[in-house]
N, C-alpha and C positions, 0 to 999 in steps of 0.2 A: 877595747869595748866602746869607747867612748869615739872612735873614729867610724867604727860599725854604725852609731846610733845615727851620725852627720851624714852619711851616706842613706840610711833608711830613711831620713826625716826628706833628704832632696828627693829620693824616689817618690814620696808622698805626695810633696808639692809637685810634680813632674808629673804624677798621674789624675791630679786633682785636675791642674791648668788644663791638659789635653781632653779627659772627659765630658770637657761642656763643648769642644767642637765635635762637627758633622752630624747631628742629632739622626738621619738616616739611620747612619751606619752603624751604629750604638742602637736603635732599633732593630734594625735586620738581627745583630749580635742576641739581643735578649731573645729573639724567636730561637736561639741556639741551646740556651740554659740548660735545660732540660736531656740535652742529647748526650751521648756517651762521650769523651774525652776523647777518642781517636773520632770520632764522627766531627766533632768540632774541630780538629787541625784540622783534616779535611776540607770543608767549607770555608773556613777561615782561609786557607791557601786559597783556593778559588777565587774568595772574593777579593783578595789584595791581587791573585793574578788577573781576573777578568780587567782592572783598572788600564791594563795594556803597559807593554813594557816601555812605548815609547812618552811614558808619561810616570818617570820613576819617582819626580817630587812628591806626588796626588799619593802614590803607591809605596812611599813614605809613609804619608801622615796616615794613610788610610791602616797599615799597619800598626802604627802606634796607638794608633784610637785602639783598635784590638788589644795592644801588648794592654794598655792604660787599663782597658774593660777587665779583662781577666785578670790582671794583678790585683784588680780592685772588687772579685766578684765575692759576694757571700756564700755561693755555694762552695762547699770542699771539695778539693780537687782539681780547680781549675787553673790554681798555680802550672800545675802540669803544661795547659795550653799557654799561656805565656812565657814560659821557657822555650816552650814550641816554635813560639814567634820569636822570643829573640836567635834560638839558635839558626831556625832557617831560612829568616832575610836580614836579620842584624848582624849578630857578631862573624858570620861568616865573609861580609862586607856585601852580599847579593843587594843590598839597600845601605841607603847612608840617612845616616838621621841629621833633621835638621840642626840645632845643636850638636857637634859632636864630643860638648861636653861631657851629654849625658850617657857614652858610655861605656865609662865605671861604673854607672849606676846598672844600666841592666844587665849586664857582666855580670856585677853582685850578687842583684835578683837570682838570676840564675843560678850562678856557683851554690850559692846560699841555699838552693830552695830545692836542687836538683836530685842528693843525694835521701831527701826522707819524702817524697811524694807519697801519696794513696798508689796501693799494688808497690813497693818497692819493700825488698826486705829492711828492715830496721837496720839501720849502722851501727856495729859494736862499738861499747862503750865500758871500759873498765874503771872504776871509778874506787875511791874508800870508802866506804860504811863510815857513819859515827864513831864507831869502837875500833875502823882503823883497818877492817879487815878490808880485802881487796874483794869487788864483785864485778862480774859480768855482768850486762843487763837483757843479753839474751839465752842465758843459761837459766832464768826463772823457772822453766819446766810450767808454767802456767797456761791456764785457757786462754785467758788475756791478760796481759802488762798493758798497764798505764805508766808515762812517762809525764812528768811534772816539772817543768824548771819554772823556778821561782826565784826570788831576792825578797828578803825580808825589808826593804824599804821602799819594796813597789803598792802601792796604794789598790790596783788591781790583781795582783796576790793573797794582801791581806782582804778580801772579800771574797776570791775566789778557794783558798788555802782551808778555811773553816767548812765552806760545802763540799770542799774533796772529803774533809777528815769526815763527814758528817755523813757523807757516800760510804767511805770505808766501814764505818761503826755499823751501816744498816743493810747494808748489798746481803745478797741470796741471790747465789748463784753459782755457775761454772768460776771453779779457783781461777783469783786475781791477784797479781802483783800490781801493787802502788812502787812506782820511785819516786819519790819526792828528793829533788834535785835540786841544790842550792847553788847558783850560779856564782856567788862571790866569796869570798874570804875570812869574813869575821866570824872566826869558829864560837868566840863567846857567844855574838848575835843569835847564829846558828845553832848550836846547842838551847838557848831560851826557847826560842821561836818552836824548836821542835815540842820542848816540855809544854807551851802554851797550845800548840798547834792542834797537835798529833798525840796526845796525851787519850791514854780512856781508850784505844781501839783494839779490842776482844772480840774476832772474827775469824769461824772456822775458814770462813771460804776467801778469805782477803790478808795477804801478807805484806809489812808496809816495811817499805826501807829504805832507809835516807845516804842519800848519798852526796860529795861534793866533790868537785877539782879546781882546788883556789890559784892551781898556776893554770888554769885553762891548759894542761897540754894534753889532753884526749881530742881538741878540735872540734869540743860538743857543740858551738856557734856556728860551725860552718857544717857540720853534720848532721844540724838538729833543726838548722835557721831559726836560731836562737837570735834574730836578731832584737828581740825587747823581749822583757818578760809580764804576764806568765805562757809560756806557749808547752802546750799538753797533747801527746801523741795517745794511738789506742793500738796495741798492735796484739796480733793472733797467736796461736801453740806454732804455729807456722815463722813465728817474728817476721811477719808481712805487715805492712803500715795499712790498718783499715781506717783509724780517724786523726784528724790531724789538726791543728789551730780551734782545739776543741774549749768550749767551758763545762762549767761542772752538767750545766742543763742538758748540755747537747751530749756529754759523756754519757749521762744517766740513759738515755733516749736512744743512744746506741748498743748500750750493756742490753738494756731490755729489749732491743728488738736481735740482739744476738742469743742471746738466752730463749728469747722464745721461738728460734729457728732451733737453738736445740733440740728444744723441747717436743716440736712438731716431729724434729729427725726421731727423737727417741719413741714416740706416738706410732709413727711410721714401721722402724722396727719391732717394736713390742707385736703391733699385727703379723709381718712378717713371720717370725718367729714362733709366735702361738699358734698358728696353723699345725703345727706340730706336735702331738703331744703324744708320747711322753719325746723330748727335744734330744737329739743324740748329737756327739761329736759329725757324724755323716751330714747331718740334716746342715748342720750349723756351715762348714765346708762346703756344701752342694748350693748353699745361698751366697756366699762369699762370693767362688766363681762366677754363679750368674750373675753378681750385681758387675761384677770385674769386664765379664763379655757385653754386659749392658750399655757399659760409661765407657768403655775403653777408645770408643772415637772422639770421646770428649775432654782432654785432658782436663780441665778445669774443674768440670762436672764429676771426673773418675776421684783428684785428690780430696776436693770438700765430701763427698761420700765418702770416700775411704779413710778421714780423718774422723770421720762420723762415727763408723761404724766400728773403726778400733778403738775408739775409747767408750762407745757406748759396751762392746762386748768386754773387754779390757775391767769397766767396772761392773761388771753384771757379778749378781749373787748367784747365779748358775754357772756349775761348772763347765759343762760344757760350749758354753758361752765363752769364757774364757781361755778354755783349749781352743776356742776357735780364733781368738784374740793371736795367741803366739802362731796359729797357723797365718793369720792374714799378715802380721807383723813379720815372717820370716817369707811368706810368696809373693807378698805385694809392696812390702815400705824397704825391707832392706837387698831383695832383688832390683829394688828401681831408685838408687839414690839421686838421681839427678830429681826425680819430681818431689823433694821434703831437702827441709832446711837441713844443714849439719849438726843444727842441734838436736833439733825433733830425734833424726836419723841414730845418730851416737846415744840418745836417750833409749831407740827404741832398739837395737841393737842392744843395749845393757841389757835390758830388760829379759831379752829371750835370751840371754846368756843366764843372767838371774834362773829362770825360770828353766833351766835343763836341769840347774842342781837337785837334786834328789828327784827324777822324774816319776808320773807313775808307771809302776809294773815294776819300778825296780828297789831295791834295799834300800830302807831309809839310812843314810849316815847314821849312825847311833853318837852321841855326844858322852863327857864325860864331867858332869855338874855338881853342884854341892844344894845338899835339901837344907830345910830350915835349920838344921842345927850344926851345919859346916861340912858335912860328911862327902864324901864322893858318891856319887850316884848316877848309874847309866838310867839314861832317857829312855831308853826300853828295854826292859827289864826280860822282856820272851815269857810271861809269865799268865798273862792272860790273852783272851780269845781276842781281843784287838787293841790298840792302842791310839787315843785322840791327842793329838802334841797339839795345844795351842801357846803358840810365841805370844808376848802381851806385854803391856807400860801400864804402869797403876793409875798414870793420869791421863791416859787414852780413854774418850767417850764412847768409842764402838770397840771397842775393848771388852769395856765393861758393860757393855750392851749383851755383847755374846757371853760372858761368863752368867749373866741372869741369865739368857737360855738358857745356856746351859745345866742349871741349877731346875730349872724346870723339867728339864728330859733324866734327870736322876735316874728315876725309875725302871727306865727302859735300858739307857747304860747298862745300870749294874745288872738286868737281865740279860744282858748281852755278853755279859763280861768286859767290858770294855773300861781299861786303865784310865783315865782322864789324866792327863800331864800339863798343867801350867808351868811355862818357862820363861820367867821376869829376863826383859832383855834390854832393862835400864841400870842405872847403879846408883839409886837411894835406898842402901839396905836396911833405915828406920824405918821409910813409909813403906816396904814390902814386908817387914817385918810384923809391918802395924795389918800387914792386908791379909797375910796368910791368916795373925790370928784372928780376924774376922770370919774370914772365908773359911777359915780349917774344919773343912768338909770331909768327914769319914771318907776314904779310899780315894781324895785325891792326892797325885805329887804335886807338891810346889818346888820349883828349883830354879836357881840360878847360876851365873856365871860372873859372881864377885872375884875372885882369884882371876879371871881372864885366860884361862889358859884352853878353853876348850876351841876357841878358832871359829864361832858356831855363825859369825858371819862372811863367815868363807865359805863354810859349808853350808848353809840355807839361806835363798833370798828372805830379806828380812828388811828391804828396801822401804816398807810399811808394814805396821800392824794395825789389826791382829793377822796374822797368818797360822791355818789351822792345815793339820796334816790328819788324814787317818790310814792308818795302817794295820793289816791282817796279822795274826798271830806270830807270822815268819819277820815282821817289821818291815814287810813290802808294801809302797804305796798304795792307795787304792786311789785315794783323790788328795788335793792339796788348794790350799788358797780357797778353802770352800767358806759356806757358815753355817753357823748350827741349823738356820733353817732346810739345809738340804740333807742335813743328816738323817733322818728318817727316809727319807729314799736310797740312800746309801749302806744304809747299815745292812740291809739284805745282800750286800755284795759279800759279804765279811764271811 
């Protein structure tokens, strides 16, 4: 590490010294700022070739003033163009620099810098938890992951470390993973630092997880251009690197202006959609494709839509929103795996495998559970005119959101006939014990699967809860994955 820093500190001075020659051409450059990253190679080649080849000293320096500017620019991204320039008139030898000291130095830069650019997928990194367990850091399944390497004894850490945690405790938004990545070794340090740090963060939409590798052998410095700390990445459900050499200000600034491109996608479709009424699996289907024939000359344009639109239908409280989900996820992400990560991909793949299990129209799996007093008990009894299974965690908030609906539509149920089945699918049998006797609500089931032997997540996704099933007298699906609020339009199916 300490030969990385000697190297980063001469690249400094090396880009400092060069910056104050040719004051032009460091002008012309900042008319470029603002342009897209292949627009500026572009140019930039130009203006080192217009210099004339017979003049390759001038067409030197005039290059390095460029390499100097862009390794030295504030906007993100621009690493990108300096790599550009060392690879395509330096390290190739098309140019010779005048010290040829210097390069190791841009060599570095580059190696260093090349593998985590903006638009590049994230480099995997396997790392241990605190607790020792092994993680991926592309397996988060998040909207966005944040990537944090820090050192407890960097004085720019400890001021940037308290506004990430400070971020973590208050964000609203699309789910986030934090990895707070500890660069060095001293697991004591480490373990303080985390209690002092990260301590107090209770966030539905923010998942925080520390991780270290004290022999550096993941290669996270050269993968991450870790070359000082603190350097903080921002990357997408995609593990595409959107921000990079970030602080907490300009993270916050990027979260909100991605969230609020959600929030317009979801603005967007809600219009769509509601032209529709009452909305059918067809309707839902017949807008997929067109948006499919829409984007399709645009691959760019077709993925961030189609990333859009499967997790906005994906979370929709309507069902058929959701059958439209496993349709877009089985014609359009798992038909076309070169345009989605392998994680995405294999995530979204589970998913509609999940989601065959007990399809509707056909037999629900019947289970075989124990009610509150140990006994065996089938899940659907054939007994009455329908039957609602809802799967559930006692310390789940939208959980228990739907059983207070539930509790509200009483009425109508038991005119309906309709059996209510709560099926606890955790294993603290005091605090379920302590829930049914709260809840112990004439004619509902409560049941569980303490013994473990009914298999029930084999046989139903259960990926999340709550998940709610309703089924006709015969135990045949009608709908699944719904919520109480759609149950009064569905109940007329039964």
């Amino acid at each position: 590490m300490r030969r990385i820093l000697l190297i980063f500190l001469a690249l400094l001075t090396f880009v400092t010294a060069r910056a104050q020659e040719h004051a032009s051409v460091t002008a012309y450059l900042q008319t470029l700022l603002e342009e897209p990253v292949d627009t500026i190679d572009l140019r930039v080649d130009r203006l080192i070739d217009s210099v004339g080849r017979q003049h390759p000293d001038l067409q030197s320096k005039v290059a390095g003033i460029a390499f100097d500017f862009f390794t030295a620019s504030p906007i993100m991204g621009h690493e990108a163009v300096a790599i550009h320039i060392a690879d395509n008139w330096f390290l190739n030898n098309k140019l010779k620099l005048e010290n040829e000291e210097l390069y190791p130095v841009i060599y570095t830069y580059a190696d260093f810098n090349r593998s985590s650019l903006i638009g590049c997928p994230a480099p995997e990194l396997e790392m241990e938890d605190n607790h020792g367990i092994p993680v991926r850091v592309r397996e988060a399944g998040s909207t966005y992951n944040v990537l944090f390497f820090y050192d407890t004894e960097c004085s720019t850490c400890r001021r940037e470390a308290p506004l990430l945690a400070d971020l973590a405790r208050n964000y609203h938004g699309e789910s986030l993973t934090l990895f707070a990545i500890y660069t060095q070794g001293d697991r004591q340090a480490w373990e303080k630092y985390i209690q002092e740090t990260f301590s107090g963060i209770d966030n539905p939409d923010v998942n925080v997880i520390h991780l270290w590798d004290p022999e550096a052998a993941t290669g996270f410095h050269k993968k991450y251009a870790v070359l000082s700390t603190p350097m903080m990445f921002l990357t997408d459900s995609q593990n595409i690197i959107i921000g990079r050499g970030l602080d907490c200000e300009a993270l916050a600034r990027m979260l909100d202006i991605q969230n609020t491109q959600t929030l317009q996608y979801k603005r967007l479709l809600d219009n769509v959609f509601d032209q529709f009424k009452p909305l059918t699996y067809q309707h839902v289907e017949g807008i997929i494709d067109a948006f499919h024939e829409r984007t399709a000359s645009n691959p760019q344009m077709h993925t961030e839509l189609f990333l859009q639109l499967y997790n906005y239908l994906r979370t929709s409280d309507s069902f058929p929103k959701q059958q439209g989900a496993l349709y877009l996820a089985e014609k359009y992400i798992a038909a076309d795996p070169d345009s989605w990560s392998p994680e995405f991909l294999n995530r979204t793949i589970h998913a509609l495998a999940q989601a065959k299990l007990n399809p509707v129209g056909e037999y629900a799996t019947n289970l075989v559970l124990q009610n509150k007093r140990g006994r065996a008990k089938l899940m659907i009894d054939g007994k009455h005119y329908g039957t609602l299974v809802l799967f559930h965690l006692i310390d789940c908030r939208q959980c228990q959101q739907e059983i207070e609906e539930l509790k509200r539509l009483k009425p109508q149920l038991y005119d309906a006939d309709i059996q209510v089945v709560l099926v606890y699918v955790g294993e603290d049998q005091e605090n379920w014990r302590k829930f049914v006797r709260k809840e112990g609500l004439c004619r509902w089931q409560f049941l569980n699967d303490f013994a473990g032997t009914s298999q029930m997540r084999q046989l139903y996704d259960l990926e999340y809860v709550p998940h709610m099933y309703l089924l006709d007298e015969f135990g045949v699906v009608i709908a699944k994955d719904i919520r109480v609020s759609e149950l009064k339009e569905l109940l007329p199916l039964l």
